[in-house]
C-alpha positions as CSV (number, residue, x, y, z in Angstrom):
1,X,3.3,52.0,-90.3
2,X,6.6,51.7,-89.5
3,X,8.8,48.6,-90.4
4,X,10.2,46.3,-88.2
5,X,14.0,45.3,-88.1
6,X,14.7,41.8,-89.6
7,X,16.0,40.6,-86.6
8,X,12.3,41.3,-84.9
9,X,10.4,40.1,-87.9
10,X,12.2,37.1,-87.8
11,X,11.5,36.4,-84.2
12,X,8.2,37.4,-84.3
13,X,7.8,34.6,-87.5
14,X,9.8,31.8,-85.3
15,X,7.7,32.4,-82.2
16,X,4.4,32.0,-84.3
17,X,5.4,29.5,-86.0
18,X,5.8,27.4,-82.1
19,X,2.5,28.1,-81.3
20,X,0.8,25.4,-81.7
21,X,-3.2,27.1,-81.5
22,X,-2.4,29.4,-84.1
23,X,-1.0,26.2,-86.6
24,X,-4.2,24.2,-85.8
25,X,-6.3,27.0,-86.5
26,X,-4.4,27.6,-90.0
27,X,-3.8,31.3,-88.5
28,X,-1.0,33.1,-90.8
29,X,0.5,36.6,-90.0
30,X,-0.1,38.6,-92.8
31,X,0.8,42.1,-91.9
32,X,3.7,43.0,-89.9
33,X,5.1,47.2,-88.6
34,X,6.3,48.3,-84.9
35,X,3.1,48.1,-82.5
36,X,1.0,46.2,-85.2
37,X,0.0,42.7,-86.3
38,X,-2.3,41.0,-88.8
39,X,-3.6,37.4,-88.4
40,X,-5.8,35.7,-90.9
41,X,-7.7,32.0,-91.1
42,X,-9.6,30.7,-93.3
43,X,-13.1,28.7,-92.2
44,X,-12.6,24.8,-91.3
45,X,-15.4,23.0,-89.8
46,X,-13.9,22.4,-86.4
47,X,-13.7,26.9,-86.5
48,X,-17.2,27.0,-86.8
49,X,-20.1,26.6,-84.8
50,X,-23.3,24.6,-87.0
51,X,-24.5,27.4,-88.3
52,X,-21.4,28.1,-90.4
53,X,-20.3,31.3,-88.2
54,X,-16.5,31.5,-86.7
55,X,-17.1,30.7,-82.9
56,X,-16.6,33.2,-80.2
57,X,-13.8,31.6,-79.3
58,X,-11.7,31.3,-82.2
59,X,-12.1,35.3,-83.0
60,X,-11.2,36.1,-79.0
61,X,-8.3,33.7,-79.3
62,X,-7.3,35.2,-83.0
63,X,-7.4,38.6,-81.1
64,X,-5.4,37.7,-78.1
65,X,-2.8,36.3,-80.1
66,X,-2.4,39.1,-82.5
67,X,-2.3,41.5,-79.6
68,X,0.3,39.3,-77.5
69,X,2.4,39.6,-81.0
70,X,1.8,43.5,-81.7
71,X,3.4,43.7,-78.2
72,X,6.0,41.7,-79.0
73,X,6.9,44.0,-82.0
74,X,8.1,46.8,-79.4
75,X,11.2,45.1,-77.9
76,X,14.7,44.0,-79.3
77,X,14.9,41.1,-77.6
78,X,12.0,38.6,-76.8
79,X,9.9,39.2,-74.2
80,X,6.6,37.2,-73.9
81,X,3.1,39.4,-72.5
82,X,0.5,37.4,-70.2
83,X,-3.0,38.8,-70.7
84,X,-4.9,40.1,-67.5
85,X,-7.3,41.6,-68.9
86,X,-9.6,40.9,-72.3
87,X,-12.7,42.5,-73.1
88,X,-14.3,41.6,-76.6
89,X,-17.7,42.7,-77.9
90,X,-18.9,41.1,-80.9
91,X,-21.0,43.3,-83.1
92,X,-21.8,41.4,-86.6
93,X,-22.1,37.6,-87.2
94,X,-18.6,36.4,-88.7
95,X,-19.6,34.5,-91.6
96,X,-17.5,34.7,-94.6
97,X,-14.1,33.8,-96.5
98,X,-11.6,34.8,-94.2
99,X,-11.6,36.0,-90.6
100,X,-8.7,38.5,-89.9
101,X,-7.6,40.4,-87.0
102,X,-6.4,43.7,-86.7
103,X,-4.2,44.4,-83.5
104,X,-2.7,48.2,-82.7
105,X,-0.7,48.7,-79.8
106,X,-2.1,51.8,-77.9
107,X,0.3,52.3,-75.1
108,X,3.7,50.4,-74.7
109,X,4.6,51.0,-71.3
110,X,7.2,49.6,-68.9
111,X,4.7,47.4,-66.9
112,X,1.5,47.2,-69.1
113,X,0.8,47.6,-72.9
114,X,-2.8,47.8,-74.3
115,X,-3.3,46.5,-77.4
116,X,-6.8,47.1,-79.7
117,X,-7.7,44.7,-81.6
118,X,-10.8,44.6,-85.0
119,X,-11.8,41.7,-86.4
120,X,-13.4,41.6,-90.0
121,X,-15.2,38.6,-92.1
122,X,-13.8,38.8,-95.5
123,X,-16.3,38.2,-98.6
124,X,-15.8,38.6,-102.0
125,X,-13.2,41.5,-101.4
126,X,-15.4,43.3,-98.9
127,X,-15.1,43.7,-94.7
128,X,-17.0,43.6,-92.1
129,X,-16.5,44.3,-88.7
130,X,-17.4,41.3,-86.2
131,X,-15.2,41.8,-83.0
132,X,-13.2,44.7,-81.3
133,X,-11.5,43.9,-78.1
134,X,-9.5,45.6,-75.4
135,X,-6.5,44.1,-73.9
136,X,-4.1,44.4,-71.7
137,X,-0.8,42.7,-71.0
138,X,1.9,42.5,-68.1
139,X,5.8,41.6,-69.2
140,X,6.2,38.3,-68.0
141,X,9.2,37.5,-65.4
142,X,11.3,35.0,-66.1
């Protein structure tokens, strides 16, 4: 992986750090190169559905976020992504100490960037893999 430039890093961290989903799901990036992004949490009641699994929709919006951010990792200057298109499958029940989120830019491109993003349940040092989406993002005018 290759590193990222302070100045990116540190915009990357500030824009996270405003995002107010992310901070009320106790998401932290833990992994940051060019084109890549890791985003753990850690299971709190209102994550969960009764059964004690992460719900559907914390893992899709873990993996949109970590993809939006991957993207982000590509340019100088800030530029925010809006999705148009996500598609998730879920293949194991996410159950477990830690939920974290993979995301890999594919293809950077001058209108559209896809992003691939794995999601794993962490026990007792061991993975699993729970979620792998597709998605694809348009720059943003401003």
């Amino acid at each position: 992986m290759e590193p990222l430039a302070p100045h990116i890093e540190q915009r990357i961290l500030e824009s996270f750090g405003r995002q107010r989903l992310m901070s009320a799901y106790g998401a932290a990036i833990t992994t940051m190169a060019k084109g890549y992004i890791e985003l753990t949490v850690l299971p709190q009641d209102f994550l969960l559905r009764t059964n004690g699994l992460f719900h559907g929709g914390v893992i899709t919006a873990l993996a949109d976020s970590a993809a939006g951010y991957a993207a982000g990792t590509l340019h100088e200057t800030d530029i925010s992504f809006l999705t148009v298109e996500l598609k998730i499958n879920f293949l194991n029940p996410a159950k477990g100490d830690r939920l974290l989120t993979r995301a890999k830019v594919l293809k950077g491109g001058k209108t559209l960037t896809i992003v691939q993003t794995d999601s794993f349940i962490e026990n007792t040092e061991t993975l699993r893999h729970v979620a792998i989406a597709l998605l694809t993002f348009i720059k943003e005018k401003r």
